[in-house]
N, CA, C and O atoms as a Maestro MAE file, in Angstrom:
{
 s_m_m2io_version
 :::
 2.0.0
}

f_m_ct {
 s_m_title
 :::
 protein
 m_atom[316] {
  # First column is atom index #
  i_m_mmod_type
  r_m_x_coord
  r_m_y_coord
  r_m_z_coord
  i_m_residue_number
  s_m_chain_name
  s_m_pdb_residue_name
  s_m_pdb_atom_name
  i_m_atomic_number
  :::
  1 25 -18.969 34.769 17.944 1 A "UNK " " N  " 7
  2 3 -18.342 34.055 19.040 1 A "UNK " " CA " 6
  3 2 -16.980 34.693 19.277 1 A "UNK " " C  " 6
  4 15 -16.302 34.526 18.263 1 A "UNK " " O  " 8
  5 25 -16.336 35.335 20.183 2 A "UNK " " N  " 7
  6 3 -15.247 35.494 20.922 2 A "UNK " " CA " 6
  7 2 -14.125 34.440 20.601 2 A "UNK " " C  " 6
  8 15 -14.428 33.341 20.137 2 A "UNK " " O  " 8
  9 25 -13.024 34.742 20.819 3 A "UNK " " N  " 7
  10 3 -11.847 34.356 20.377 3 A "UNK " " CA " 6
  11 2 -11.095 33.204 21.749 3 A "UNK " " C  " 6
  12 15 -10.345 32.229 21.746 3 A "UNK " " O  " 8
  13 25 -11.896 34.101 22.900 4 A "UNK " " N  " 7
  14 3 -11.818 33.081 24.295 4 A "UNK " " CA " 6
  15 2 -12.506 31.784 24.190 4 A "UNK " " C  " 6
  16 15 -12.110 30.666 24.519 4 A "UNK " " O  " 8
  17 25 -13.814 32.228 23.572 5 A "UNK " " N  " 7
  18 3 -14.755 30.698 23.236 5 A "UNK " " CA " 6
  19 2 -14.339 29.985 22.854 5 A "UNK " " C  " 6
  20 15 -13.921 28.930 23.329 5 A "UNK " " O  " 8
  21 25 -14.353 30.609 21.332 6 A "UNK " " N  " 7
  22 3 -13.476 29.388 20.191 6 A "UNK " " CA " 6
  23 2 -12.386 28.519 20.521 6 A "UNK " " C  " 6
  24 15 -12.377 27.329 20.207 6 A "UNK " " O  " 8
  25 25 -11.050 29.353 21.435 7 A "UNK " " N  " 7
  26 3 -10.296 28.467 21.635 7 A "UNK " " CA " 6
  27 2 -10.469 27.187 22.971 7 A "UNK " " C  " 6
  28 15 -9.910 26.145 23.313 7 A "UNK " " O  " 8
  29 25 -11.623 28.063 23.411 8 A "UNK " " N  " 7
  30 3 -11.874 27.108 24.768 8 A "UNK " " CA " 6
  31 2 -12.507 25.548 24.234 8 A "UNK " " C  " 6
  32 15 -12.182 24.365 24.326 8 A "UNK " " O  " 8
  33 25 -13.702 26.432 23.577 9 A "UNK " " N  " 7
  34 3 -14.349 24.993 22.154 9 A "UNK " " CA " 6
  35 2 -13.462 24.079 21.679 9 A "UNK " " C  " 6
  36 15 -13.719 22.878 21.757 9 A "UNK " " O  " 8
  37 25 -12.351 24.520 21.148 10 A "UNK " " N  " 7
  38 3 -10.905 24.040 20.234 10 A "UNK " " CA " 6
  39 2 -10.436 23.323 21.040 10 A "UNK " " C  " 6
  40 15 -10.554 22.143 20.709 10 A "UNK " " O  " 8
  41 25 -9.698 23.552 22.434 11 A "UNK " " N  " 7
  42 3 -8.968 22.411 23.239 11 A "UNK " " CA " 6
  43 2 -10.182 21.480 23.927 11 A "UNK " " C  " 6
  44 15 -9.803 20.334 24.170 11 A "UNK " " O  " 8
  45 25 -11.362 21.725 24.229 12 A "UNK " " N  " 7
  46 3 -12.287 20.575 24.546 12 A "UNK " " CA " 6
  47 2 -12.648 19.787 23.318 12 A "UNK " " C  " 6
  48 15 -13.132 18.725 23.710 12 A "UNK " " O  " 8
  49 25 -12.627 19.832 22.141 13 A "UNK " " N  " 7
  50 3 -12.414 18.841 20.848 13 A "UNK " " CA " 6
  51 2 -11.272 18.417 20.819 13 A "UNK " " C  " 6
  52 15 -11.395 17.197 20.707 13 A "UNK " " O  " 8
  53 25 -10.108 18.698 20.855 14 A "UNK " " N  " 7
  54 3 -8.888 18.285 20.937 14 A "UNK " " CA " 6
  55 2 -8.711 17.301 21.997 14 A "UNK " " C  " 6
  56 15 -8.127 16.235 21.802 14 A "UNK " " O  " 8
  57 25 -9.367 17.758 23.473 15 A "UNK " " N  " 7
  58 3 -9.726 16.531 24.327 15 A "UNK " " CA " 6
  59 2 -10.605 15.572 24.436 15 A "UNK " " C  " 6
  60 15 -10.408 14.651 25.229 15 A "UNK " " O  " 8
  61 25 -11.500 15.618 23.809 16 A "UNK " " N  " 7
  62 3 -11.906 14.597 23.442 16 A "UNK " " CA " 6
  63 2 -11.897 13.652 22.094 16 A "UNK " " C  " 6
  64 15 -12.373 12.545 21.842 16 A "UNK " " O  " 8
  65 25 -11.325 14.369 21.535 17 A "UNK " " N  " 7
  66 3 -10.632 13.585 20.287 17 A "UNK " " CA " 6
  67 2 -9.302 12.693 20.539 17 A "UNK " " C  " 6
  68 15 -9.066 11.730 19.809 17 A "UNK " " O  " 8
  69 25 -8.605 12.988 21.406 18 A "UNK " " N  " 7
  70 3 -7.211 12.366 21.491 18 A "UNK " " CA " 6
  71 2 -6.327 13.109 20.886 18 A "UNK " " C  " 6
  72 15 -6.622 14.175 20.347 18 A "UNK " " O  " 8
  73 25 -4.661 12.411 20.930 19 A "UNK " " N  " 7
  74 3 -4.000 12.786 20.190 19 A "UNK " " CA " 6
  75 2 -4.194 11.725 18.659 19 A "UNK " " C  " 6
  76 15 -4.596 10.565 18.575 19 A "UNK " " O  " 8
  77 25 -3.595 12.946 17.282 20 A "UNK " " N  " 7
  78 3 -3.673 12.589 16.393 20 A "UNK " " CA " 6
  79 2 -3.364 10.992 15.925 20 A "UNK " " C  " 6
  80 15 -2.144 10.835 15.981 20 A "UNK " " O  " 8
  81 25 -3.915 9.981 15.565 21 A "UNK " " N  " 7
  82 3 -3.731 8.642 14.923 21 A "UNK " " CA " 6
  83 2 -2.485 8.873 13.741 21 A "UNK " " C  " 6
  84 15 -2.901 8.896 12.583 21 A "UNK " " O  " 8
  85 25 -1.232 9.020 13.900 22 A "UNK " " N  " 7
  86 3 -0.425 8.890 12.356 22 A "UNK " " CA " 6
  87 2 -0.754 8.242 11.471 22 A "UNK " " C  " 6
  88 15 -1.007 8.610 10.324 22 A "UNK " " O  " 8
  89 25 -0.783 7.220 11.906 23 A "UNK " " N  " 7
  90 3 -1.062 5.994 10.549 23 A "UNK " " CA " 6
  91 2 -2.056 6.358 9.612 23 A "UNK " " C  " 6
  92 15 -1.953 6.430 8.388 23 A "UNK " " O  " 8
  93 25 -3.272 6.634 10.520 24 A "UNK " " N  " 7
  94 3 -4.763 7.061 9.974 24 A "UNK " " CA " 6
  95 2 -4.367 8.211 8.987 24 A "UNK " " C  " 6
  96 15 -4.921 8.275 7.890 24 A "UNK " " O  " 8
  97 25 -3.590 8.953 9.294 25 A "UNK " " N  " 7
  98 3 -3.441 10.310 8.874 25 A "UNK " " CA " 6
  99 2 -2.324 9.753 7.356 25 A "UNK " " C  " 6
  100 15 -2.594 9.944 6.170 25 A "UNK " " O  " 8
  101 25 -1.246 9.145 7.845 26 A "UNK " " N  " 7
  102 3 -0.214 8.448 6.604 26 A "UNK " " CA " 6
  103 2 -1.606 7.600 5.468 26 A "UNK " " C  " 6
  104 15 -1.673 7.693 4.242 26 A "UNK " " O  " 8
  105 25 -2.234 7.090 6.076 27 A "UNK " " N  " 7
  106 3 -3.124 6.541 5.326 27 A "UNK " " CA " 6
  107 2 -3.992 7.262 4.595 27 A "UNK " " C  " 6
  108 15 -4.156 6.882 3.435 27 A "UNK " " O  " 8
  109 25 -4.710 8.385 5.040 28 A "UNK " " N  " 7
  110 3 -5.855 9.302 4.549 28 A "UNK " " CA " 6
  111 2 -4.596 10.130 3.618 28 A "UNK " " C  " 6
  112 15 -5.065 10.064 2.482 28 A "UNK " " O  " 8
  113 25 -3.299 10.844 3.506 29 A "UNK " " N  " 7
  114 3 -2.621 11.356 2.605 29 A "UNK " " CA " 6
  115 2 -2.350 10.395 1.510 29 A "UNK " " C  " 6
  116 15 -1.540 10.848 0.701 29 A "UNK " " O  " 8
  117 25 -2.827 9.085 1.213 30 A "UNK " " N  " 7
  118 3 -2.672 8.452 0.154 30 A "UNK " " CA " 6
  119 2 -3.436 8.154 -1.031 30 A "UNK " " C  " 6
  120 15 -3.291 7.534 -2.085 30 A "UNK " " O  " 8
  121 25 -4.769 9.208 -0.128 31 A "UNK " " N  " 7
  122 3 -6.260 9.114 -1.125 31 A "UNK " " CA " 6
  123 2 -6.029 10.195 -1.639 31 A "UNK " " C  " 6
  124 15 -5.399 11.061 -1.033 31 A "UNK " " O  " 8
  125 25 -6.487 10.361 -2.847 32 A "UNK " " N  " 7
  126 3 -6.685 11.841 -4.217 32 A "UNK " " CA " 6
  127 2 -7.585 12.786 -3.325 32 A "UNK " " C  " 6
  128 15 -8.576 12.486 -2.659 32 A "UNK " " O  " 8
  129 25 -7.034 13.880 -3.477 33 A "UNK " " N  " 7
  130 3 -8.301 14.776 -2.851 33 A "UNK " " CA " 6
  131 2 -9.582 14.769 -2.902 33 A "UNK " " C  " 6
  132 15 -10.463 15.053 -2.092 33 A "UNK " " O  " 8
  133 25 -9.567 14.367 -4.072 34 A "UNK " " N  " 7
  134 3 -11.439 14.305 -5.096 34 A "UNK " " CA " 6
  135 2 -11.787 12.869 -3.790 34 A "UNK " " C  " 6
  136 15 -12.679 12.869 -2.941 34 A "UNK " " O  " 8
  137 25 -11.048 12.102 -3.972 35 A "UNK " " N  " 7
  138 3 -11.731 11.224 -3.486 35 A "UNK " " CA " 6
  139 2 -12.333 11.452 -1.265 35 A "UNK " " C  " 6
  140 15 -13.284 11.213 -0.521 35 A "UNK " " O  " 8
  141 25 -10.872 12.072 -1.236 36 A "UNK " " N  " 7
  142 3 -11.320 12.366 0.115 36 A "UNK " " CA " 6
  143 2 -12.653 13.374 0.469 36 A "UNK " " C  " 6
  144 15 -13.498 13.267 1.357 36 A "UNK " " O  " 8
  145 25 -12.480 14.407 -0.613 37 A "UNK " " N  " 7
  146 3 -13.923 15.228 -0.786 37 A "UNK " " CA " 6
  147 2 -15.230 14.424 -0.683 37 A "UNK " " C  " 6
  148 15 -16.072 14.360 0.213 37 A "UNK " " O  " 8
  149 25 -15.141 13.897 -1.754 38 A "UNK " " N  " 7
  150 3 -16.352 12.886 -2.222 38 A "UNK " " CA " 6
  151 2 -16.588 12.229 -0.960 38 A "UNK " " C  " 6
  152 15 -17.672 12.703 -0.620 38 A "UNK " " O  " 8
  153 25 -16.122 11.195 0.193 39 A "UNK " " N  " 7
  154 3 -15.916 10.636 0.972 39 A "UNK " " CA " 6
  155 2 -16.809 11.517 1.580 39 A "UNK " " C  " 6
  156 15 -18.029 11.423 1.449 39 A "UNK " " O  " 8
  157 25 -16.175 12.475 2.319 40 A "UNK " " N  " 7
  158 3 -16.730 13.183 3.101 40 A "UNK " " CA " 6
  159 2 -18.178 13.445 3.038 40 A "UNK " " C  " 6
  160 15 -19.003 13.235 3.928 40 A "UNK " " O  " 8
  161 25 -18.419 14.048 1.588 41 A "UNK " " N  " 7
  162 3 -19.854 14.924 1.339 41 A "UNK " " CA " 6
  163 2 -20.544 13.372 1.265 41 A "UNK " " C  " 6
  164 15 -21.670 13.610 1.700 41 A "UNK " " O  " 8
  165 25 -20.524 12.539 1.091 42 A "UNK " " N  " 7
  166 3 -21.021 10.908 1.396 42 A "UNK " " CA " 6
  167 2 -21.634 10.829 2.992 42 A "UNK " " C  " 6
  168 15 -22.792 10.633 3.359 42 A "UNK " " O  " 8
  169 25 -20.594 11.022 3.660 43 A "UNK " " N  " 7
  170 3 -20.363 11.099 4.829 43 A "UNK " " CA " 6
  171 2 -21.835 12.154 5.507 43 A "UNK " " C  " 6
  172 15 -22.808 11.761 6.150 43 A "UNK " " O  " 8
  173 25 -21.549 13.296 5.134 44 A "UNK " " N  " 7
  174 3 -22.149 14.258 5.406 44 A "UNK " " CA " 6
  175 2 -23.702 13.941 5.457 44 A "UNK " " C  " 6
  176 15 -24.463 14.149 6.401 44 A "UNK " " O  " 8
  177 25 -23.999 13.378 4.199 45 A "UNK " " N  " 7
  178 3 -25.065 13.294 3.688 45 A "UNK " " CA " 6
  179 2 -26.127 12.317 4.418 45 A "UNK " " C  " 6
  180 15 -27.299 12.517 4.738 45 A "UNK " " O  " 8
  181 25 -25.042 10.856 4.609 46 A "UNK " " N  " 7
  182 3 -25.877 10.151 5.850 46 A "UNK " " CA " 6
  183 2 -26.409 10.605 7.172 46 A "UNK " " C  " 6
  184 15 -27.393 10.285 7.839 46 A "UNK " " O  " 8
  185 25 -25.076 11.770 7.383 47 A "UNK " " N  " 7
  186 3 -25.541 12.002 9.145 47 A "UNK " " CA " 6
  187 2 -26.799 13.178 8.866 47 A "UNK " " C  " 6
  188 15 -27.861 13.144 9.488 47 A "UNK " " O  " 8
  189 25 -26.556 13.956 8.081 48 A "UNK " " N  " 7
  190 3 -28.031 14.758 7.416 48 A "UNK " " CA " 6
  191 2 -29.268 13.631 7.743 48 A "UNK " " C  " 6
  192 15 -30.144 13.500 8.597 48 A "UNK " " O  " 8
  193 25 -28.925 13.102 6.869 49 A "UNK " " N  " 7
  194 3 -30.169 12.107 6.572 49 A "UNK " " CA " 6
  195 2 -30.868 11.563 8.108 49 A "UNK " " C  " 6
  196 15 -31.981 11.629 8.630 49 A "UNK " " O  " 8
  197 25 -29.843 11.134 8.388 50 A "UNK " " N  " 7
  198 3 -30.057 10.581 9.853 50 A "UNK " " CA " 6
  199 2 -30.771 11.190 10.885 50 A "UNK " " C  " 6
  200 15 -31.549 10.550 11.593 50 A "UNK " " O  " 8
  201 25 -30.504 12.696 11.050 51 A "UNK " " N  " 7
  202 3 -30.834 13.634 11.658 51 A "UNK " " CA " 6
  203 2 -32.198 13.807 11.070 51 A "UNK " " C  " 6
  204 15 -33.128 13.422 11.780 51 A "UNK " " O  " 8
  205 25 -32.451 14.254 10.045 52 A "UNK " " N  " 7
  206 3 -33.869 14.411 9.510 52 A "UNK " " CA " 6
  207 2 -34.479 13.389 9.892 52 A "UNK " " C  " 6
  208 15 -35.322 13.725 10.723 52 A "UNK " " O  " 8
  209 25 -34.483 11.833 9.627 53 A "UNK " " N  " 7
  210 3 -35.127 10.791 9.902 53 A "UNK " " CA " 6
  211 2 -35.352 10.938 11.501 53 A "UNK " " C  " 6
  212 15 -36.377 10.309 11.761 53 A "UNK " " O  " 8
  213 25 -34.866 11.454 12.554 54 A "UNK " " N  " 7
  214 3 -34.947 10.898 13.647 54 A "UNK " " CA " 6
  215 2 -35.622 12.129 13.935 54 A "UNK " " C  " 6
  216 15 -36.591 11.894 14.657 54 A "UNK " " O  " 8
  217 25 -35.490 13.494 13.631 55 A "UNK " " N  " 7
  218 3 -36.310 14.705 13.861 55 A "UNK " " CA " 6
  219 2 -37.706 14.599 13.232 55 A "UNK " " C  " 6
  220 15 -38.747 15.035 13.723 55 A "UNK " " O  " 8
  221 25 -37.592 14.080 12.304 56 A "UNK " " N  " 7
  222 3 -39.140 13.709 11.613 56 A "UNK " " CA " 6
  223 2 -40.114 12.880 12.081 56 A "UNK " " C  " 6
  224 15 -41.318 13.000 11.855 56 A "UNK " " O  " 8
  225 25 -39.341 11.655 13.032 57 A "UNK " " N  " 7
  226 3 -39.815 10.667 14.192 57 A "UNK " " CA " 6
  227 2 -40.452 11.376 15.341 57 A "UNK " " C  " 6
  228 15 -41.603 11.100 15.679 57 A "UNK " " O  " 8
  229 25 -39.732 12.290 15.955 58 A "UNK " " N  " 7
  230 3 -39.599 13.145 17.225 58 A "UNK " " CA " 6
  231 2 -41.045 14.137 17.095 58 A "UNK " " C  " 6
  232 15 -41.889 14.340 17.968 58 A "UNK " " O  " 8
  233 25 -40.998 14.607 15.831 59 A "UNK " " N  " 7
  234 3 -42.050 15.713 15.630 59 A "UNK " " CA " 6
  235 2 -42.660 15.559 14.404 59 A "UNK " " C  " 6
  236 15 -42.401 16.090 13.324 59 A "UNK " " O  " 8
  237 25 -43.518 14.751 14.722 60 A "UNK " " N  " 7
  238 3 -44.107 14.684 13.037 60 A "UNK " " CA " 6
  239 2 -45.656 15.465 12.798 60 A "UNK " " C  " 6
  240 15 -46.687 15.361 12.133 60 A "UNK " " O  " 8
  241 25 -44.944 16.395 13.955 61 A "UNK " " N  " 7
  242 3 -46.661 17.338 13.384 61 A "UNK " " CA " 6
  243 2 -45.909 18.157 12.568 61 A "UNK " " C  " 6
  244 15 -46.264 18.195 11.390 61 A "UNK " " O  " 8
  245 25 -44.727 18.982 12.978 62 A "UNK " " N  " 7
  246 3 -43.771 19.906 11.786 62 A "UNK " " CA " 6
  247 2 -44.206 19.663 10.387 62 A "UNK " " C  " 6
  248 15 -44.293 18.557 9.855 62 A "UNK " " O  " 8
  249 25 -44.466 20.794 9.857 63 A "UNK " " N  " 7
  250 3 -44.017 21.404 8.312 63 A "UNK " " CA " 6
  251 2 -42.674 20.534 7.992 63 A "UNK " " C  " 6
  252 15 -41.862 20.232 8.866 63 A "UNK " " O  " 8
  253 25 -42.560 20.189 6.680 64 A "UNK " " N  " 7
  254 3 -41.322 20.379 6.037 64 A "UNK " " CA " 6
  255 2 -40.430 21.337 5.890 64 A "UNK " " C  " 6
  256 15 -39.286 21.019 5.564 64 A "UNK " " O  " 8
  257 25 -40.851 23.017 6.149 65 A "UNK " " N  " 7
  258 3 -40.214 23.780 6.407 65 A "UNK " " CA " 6
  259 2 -39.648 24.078 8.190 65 A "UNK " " C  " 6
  260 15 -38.547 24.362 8.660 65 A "UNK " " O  " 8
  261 25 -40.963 23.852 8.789 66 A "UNK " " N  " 7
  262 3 -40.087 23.734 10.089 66 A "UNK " " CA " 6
  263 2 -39.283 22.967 10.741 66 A "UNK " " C  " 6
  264 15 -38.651 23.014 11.796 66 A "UNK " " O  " 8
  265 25 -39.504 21.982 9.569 67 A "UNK " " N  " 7
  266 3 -38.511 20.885 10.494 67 A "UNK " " CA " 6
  267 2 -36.940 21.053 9.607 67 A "UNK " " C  " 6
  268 15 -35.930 20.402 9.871 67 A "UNK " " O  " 8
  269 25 -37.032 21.817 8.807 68 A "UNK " " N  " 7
  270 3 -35.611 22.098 8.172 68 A "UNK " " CA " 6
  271 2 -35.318 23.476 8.863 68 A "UNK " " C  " 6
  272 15 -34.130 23.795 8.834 68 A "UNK " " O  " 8
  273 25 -35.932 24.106 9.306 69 A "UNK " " N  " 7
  274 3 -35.441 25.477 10.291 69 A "UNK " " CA " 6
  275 2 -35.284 24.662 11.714 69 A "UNK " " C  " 6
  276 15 -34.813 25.484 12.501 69 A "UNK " " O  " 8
  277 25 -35.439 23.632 12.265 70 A "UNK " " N  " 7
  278 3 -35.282 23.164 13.272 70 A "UNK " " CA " 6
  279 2 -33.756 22.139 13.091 70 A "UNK " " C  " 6
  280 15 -32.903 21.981 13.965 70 A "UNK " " O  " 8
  281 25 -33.756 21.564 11.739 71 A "UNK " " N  " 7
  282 3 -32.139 21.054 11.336 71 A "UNK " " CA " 6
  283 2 -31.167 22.079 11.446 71 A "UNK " " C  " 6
  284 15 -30.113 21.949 12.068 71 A "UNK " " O  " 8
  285 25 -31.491 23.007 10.896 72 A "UNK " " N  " 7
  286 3 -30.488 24.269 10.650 72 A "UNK " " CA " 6
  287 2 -29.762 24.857 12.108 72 A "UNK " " C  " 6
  288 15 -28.587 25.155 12.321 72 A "UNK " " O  " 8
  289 25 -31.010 24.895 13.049 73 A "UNK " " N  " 7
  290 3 -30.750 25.238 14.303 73 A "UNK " " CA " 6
  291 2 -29.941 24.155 15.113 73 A "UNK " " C  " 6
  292 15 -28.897 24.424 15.707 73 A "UNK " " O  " 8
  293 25 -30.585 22.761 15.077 74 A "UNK " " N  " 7
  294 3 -29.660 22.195 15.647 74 A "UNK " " CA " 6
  295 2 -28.267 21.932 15.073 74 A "UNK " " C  " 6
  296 15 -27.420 21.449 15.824 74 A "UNK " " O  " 8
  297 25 -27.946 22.227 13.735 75 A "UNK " " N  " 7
  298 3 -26.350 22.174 12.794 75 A "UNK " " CA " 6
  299 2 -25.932 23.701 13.446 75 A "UNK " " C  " 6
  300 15 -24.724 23.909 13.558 75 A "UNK " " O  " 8
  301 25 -26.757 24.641 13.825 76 A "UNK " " N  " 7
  302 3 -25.840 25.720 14.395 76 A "UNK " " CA " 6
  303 2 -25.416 25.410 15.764 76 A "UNK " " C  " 6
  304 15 -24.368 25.864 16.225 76 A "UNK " " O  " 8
  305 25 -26.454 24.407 16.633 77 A "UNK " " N  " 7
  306 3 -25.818 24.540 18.198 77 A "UNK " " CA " 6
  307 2 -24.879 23.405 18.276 77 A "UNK " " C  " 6
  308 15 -24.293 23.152 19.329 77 A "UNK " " O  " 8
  309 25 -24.732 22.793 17.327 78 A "UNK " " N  " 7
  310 3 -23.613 21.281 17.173 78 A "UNK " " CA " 6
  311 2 -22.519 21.592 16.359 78 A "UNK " " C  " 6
  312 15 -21.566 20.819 16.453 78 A "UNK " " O  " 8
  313 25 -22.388 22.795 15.365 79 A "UNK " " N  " 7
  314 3 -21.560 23.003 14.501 79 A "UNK " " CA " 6
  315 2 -21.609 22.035 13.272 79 A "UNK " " C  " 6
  316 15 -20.807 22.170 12.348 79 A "UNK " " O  " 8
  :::
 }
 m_bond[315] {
  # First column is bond index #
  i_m_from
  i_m_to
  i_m_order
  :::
  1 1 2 1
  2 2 3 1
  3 3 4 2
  4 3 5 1
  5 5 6 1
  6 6 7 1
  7 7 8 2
  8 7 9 1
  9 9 10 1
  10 10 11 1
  11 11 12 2
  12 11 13 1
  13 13 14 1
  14 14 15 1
  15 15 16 2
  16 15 17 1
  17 17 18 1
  18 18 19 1
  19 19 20 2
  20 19 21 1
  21 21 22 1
  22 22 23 1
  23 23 24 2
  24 23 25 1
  25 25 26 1
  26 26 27 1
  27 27 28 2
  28 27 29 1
  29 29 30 1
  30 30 31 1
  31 31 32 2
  32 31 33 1
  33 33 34 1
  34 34 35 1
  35 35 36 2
  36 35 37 1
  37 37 38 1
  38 38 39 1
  39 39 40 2
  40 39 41 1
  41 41 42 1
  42 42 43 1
  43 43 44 2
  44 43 45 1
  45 45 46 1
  46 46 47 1
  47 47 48 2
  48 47 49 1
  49 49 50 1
  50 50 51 1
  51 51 52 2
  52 51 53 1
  53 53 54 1
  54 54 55 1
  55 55 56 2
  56 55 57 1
  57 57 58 1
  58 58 59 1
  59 59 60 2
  60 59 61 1
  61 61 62 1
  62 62 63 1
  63 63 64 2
  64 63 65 1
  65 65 66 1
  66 66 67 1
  67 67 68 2
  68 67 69 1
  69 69 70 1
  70 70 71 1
  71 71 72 2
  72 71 73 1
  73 73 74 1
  74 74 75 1
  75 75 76 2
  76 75 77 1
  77 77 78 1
  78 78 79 1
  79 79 80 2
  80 79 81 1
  81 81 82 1
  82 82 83 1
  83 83 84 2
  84 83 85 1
  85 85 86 1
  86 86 87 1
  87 87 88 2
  88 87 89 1
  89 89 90 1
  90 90 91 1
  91 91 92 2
  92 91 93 1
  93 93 94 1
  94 94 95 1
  95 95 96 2
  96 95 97 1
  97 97 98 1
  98 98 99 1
  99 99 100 2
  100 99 101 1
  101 101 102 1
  102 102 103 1
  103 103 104 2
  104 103 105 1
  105 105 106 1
  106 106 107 1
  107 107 108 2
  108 107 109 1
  109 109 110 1
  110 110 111 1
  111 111 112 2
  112 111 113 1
  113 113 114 1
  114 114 115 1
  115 115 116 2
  116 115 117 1
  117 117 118 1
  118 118 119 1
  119 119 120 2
  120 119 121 1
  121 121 122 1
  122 122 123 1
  123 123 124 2
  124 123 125 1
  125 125 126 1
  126 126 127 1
  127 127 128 2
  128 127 129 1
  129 129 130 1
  130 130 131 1
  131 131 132 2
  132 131 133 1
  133 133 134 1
  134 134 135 1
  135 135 136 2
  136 135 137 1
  137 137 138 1
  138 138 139 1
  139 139 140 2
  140 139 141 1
  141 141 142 1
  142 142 143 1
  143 143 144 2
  144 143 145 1
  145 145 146 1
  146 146 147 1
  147 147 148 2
  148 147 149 1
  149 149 150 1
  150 150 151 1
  151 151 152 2
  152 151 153 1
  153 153 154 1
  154 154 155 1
  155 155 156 2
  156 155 157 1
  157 157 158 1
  158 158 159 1
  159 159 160 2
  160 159 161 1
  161 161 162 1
  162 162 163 1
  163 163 164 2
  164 163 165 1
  165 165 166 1
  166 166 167 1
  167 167 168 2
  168 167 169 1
  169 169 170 1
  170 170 171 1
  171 171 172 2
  172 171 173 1
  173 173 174 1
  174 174 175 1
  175 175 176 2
  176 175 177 1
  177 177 178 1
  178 178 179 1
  179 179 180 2
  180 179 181 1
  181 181 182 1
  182 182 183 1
  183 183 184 2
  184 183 185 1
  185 185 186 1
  186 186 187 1
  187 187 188 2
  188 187 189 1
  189 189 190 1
  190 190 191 1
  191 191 192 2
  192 191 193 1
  193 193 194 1
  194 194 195 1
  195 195 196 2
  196 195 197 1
  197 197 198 1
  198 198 199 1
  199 199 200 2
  200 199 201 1
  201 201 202 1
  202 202 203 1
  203 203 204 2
  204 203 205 1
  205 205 206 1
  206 206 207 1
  207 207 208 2
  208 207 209 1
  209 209 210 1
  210 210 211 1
  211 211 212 2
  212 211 213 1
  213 213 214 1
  214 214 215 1
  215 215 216 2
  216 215 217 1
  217 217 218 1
  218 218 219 1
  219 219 220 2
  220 219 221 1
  221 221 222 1
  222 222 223 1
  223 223 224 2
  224 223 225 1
  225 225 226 1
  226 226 227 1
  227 227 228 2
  228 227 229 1
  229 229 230 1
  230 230 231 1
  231 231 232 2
  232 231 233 1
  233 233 234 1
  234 234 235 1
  235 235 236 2
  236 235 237 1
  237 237 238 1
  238 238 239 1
  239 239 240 2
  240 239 241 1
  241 241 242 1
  242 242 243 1
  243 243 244 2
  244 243 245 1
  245 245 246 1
  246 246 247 1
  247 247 248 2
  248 247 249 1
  249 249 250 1
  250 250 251 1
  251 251 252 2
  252 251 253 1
  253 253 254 1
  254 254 255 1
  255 255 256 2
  256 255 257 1
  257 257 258 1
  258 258 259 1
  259 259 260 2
  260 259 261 1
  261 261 262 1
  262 262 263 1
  263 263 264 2
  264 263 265 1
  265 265 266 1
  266 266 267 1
  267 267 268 2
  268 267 269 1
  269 269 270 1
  270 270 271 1
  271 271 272 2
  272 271 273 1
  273 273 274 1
  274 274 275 1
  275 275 276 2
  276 275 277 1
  277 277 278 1
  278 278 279 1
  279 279 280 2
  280 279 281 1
  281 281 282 1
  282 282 283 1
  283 283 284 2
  284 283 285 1
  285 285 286 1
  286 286 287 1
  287 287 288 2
  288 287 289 1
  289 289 290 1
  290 290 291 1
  291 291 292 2
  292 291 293 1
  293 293 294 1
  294 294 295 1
  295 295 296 2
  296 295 297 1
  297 297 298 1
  298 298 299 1
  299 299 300 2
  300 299 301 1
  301 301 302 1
  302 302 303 1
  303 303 304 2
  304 303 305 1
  305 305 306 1
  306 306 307 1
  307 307 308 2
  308 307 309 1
  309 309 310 1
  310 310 311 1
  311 311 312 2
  312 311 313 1
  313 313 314 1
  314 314 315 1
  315 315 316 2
  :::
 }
}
């Protein structure tokens, strides 16, 4: 990806994200890293999950392998 993209990508997340929440942010610097890690890969793991469950709904003639080359693809066009 180009350096024009990326940043074009970058300020349309930035716009639709808002400006930064402080508090949220004063608040999230008060958790241990481990814990904010952990949080996250928690995090991660549901929307995984989620995604599989609803791709597995969508197409349930798929392989178990194609339907994880079809996750992969859609985690590349969503980031």
């Amino acid at each position: 990806m180009n350096e024009i993209n990326q940043n074009s990508e970058l300020e349309e997340l930035k716009r639709r994200l808002g400006p930064p929440d402080k508090e949220q942010i004063r608040l999230l610097l008060r958790v241990a890293p481990e814990q904010r890690l952990r949080t996250m890969l928690e995090m991660q793991e549901v929307i995984l999950n989620s995604w599989h469950t609803r791709l597995r709904k969508a197409h349930p003639e798929l392989s178990d392998l194609d339907l994880c080359r079809l996750m992969f693809k859609r985690l590349q066009q969503n980031g």
